[in-house]
C-alpha positions in Angstrom: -9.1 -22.8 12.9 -9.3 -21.1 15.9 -12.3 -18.3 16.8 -11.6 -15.9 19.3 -13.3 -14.1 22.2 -12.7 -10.6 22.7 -9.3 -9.2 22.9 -7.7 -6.4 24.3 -4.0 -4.9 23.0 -2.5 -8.2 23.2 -3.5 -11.3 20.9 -3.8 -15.0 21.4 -0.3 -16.4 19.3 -2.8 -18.9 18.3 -4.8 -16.9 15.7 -1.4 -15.0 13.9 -0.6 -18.8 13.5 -3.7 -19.3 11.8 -3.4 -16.2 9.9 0.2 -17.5 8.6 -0.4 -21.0 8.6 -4.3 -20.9 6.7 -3.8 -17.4 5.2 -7.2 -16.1 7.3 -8.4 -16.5 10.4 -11.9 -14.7 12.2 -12.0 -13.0 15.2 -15.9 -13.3 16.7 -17.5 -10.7 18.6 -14.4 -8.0 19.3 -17.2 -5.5 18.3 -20.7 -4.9 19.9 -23.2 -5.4 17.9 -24.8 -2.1 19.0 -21.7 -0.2 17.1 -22.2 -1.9 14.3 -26.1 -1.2 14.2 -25.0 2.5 14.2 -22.8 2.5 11.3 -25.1 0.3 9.6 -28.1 2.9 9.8 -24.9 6.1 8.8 -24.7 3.9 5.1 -27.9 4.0 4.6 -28.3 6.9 2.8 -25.4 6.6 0.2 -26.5 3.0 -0.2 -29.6 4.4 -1.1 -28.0 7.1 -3.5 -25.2 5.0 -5.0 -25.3 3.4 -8.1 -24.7 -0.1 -9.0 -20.9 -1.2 -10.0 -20.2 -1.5 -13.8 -18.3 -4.3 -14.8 -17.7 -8.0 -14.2 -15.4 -7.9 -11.5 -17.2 -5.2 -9.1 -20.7 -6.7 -10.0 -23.3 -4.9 -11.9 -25.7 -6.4 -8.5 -23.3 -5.0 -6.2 -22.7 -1.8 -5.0 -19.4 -0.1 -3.1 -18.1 3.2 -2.1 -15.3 4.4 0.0 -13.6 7.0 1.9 -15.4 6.0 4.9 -13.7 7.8 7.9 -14.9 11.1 6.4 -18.5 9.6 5.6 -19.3 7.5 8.4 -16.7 8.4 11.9 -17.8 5.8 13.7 -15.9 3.3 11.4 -12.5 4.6 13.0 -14.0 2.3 16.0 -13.1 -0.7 12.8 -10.1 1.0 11.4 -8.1 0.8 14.5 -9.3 -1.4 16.2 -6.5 -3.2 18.9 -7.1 -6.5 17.8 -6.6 -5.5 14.5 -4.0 -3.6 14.5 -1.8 -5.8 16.4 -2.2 -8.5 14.3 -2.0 -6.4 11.0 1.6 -5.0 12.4 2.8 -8.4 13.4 2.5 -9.7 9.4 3.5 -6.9 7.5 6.3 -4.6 10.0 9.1 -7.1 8.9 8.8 -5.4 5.2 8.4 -1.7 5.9 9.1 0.9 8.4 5.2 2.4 8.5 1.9 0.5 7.5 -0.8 2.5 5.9 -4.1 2.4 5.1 -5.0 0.9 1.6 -8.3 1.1 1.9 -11.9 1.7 3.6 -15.3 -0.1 1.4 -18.5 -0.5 2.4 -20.2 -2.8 0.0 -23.6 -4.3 -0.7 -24.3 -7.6 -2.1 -27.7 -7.7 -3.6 -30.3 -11.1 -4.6 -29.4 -12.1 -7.6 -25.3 -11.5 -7.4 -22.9 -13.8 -8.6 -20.1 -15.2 -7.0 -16.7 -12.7 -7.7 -13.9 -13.5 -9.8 -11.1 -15.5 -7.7 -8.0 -13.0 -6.9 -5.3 -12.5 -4.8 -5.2 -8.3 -3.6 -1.6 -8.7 -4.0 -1.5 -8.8 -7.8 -2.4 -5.0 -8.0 1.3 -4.1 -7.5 2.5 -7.5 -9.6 5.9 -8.0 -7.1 7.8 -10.9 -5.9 5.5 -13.4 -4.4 5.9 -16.2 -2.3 7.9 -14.6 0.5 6.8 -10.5 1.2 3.0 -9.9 2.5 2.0 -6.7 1.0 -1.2 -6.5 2.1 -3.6 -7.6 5.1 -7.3 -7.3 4.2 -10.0 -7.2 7.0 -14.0 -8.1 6.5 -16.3 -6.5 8.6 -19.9 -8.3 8.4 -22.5 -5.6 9.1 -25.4 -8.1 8.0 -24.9 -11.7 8.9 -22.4 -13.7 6.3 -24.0 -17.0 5.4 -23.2 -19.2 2.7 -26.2 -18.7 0.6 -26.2 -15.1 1.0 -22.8 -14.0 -0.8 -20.1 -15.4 2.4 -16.3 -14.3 1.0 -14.9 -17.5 0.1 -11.4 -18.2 0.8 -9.0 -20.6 -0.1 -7.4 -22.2 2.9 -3.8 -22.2 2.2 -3.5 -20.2 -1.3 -1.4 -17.5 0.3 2.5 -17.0 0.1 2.1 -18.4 -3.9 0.9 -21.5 -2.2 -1.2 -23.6 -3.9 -4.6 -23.6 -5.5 -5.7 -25.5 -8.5 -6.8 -28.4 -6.3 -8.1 -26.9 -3.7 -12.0 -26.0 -2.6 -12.9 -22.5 -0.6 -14.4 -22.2 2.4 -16.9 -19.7 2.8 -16.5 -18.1 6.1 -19.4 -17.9 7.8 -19.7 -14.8 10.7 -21.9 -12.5 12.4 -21.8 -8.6 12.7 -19.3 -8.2 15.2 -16.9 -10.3 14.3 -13.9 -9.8 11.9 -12.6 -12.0 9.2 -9.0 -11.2 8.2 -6.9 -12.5 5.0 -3.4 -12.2 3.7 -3.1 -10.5 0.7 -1.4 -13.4 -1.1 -4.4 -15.4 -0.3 -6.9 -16.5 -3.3 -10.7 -15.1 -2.2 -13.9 -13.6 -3.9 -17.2 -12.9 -2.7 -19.7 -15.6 -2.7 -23.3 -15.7 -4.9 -26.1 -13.8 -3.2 -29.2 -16.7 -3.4 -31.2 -15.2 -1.1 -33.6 -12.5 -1.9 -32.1 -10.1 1.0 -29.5 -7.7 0.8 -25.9 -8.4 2.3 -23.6 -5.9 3.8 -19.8 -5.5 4.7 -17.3 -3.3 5.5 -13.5 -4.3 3.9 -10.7 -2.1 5.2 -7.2 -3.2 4.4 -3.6 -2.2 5.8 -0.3 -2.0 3.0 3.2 -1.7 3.7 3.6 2.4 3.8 6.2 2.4 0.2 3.4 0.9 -1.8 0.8 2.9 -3.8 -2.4 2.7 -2.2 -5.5 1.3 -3.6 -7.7 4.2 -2.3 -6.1 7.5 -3.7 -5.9 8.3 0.7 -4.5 11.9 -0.1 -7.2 12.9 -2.7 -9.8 10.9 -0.7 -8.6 12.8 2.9 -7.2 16.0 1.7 -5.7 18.2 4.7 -8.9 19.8 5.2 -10.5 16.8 5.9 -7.4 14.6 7.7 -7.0 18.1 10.2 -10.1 16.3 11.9 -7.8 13.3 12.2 -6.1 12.3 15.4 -2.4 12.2 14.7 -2.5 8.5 14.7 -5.3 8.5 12.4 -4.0 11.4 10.0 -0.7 8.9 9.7 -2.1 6.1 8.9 -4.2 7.4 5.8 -0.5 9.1 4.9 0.3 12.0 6.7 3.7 10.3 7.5 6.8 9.9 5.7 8.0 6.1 5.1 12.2 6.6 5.8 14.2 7.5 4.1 12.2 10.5 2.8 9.3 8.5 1.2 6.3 10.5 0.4 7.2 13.6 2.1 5.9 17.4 1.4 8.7 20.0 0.0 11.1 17.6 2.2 9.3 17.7 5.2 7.1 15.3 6.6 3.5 16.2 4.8 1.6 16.2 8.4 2.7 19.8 8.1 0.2 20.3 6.1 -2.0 19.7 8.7 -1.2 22.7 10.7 -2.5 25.2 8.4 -1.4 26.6 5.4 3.1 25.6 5.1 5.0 28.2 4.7 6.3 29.5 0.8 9.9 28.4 1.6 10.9 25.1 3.4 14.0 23.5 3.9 14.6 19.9 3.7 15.0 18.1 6.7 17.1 14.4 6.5 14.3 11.4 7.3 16.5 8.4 7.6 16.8 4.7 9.4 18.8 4.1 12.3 21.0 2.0 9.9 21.4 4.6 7.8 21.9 7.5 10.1 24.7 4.8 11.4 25.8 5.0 7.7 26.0 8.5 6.9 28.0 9.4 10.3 30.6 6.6 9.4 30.6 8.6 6.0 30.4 11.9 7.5 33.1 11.1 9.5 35.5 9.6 7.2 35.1 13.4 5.2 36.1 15.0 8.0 39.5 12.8 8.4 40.7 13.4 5.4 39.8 9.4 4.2 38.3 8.9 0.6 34.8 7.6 0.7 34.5 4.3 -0.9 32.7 4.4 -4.3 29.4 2.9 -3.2 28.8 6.0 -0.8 26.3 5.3 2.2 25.4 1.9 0.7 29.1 0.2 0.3 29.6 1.8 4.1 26.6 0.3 5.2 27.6 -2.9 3.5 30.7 -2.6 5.6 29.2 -2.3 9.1 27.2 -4.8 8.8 30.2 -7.5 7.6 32.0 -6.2 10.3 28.8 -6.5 12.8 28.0 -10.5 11.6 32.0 -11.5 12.4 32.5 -9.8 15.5 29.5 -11.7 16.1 30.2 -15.1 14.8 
């Protein structure tokens, strides 16, 4: 496995292989610890004021809440973080047109916890496995993650339906500061807290932009609180429309909602691919020669180009 130094926009090759070949990889010290101490001291509060989980799978000695960017700012420093987000956009672009956020978690592991049911994060939306990565989830220690105090275990090489039944997890050991990321195909749990101090992380995770969220972003970031959003920002918690037309407001993208109040009557405005605004010009076209469309409509013409594409190619 491979632990990296700081990065800037552009990431070593080396650790997206070890994301894709191990199903995790960490990223040491692309944070200051000095950031982290801030949004540490932010949860406090809530920590203090939030109630324990309730059932076996949360952890009735483990407490979590969400919704962070409205809570605690400082954690957009996390959410988009370069590093991050490069690597995040190299796994799962191939399968959508937009990623967005699937969810911000700040969670406490108290003394006493016991280790988390094994899952895979990707069984939420029960797809086709083995090929598609749906999700990419990324751990943020804000206390120090040691083995006897709760580490997220991971099992090396679970991911993509690989293999499990045999295997042993590793728990991954890392310091506030550092970053530990995981597929969403791969098999992971928190570890048992033996110590008698409390442990503390941060989990945000990134979704391909047609899947339902795990965090409800719309109710959790409703226009009056995403208008305090950058654009970027505002998009990525799904102020964006995923093409063709995906999630969109009256038929407009639904970031017009962050420019006040919309007005009563809207018309529909086309949100489409580049393959299919290809598609619907070869159709558009054909109507305005006189020629049939063929049955299939924008599909079967798609279809069409592309045939015609992979020959003239081949």
């Amino acid at each position: 496995m491979t632990n990296l130094s700081p990065y800037g926009q552009a990431v070593d090759p080396t650790v997206d292989d070890d994301l894709r070949r191990y199903g995790f990889c960490v990223l040491r010290d692309i944070i200051s610890k000095t950031d982290i101490a801030e949004i540490d001291h932010a949860l406090d509060p809530r920590f203090t004021a939030t109630p324990f989980c309730q059932g076996g799978f949360y952890g009735p000695r483990t407490k979590r809440f969400g919704g962070l960017l409205k809570r605690v700012p400082a954690v957009e420093r996390l959410v988009r973080h370069p590093a991050i987000m490069c690597l995040v956009r190299s796994v799962l672009d191939p399968w959508c047109d937009t990623i967005q956020l699937n969810l911000t978690q700040a969670l406490e592991l108290h003394p006493g916890a016991p280790a988390q049911f094994p899952h895979r994060d990707e069984d939420m939306w029960r797809g086709p496995t083995g090929q598609i990565e749906y999700l990419v989830n990324v751990m943020w220690p804000i206390s120090p993650f040691k083995t006897e105090n709760g580490a997220t275990l991971i099992w090396p090489g679970s991911h993509n339906a690989g293999a499990a039944k045999d295997a042993q997890p590793m728990a991954v050991e890392a310091e506030p500061g550092s970053a530990i990321l995981f597929l969403g195909s791969t098999l992971h749990g928190a570890g048992a807290n033996m110590t008698g101090a409390i442990r503390r992380g941060i989990i945000v995770s990134y979704c391909l932009g047609w899947l339902k969220p795990y965090e409800n972003q719309w109710l959790t970031y409703p226009p009056d609180a995403a208008r305090a959003f950058d654009p970027e920002l505002a998009a990525l918690v799904g102020y964006q429309q995923h093409r063709p037309n995906l999630g969109n407001y009256d038929g407009q993208c639904p970031s017009i909602l962050l420019e006040g109040n919309p007005p009563e009557y809207l018309a529909a405005i086309d949100a489409l691919r580049p393959d299919q605004e290809g598609a619907l010009a070869e159709f558009l076209d054909q109507q305005s020669t006189g020629q049939l469309p063929p049955a299939g409509g924008i599909a079967e013409i798609g279809a069409g180009r592309n045939k015609r594409e992979v020959k003239s190619n081949g």
